[in-house]
N, C-alpha and C positions, 0 to 999 in steps of 0.2 A: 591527444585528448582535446585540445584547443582547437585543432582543426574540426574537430567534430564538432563542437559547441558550436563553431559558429560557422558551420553548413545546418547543424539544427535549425538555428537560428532563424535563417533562409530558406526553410521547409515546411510545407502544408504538415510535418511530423509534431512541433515546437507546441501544438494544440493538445499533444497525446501526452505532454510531459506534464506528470504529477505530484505530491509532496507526500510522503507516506503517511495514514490519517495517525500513526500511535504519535501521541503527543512527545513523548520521549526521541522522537526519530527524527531527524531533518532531513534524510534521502531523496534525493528527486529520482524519478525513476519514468522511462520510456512504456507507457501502457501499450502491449501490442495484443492485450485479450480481444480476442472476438468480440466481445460485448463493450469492451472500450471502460468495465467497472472493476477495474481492478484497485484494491484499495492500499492493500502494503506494497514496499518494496521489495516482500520476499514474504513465501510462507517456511520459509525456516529459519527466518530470524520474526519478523513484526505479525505477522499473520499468524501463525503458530500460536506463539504469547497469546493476542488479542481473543483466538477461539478459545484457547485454555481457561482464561476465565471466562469468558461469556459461558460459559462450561459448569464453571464452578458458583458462578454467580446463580445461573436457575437451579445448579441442583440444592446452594443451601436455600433458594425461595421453598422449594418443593417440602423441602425438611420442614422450616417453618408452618408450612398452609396445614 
């Protein structure tokens, strides 16, 4: 794992490495999406969570309106 790190390190790759955005998570993680907008380190652990609410968050706005 050390050796990886620091041939990362040494690679046009070390720009793709990201920090998971859930505040709770300090993952660093290697973005290989297409688009380069990947935002968790995993959608079954941080991504999952994060749609869940954003979920639950507009459905009670909708309740509310």
């Amino acid at each position: 794992m050390a050796r990886d790190g620091v041939l990362l390190v040494g690679s046009p790759l070390l720009e793709r490495v990201k920090e998971c955005e859930n505040p709770e998570c300090s993952l660093l993680f290697l973005d290989d999406s297409q688009a380069r907008r990947r935002r968790w380190c995993s959608m079954d652990r941080c991504g999952n969570l994060a749609k869940i609410a954003g979920y639950r968050s507009r459905s009670r706005a909708a309740v509310t309106e």
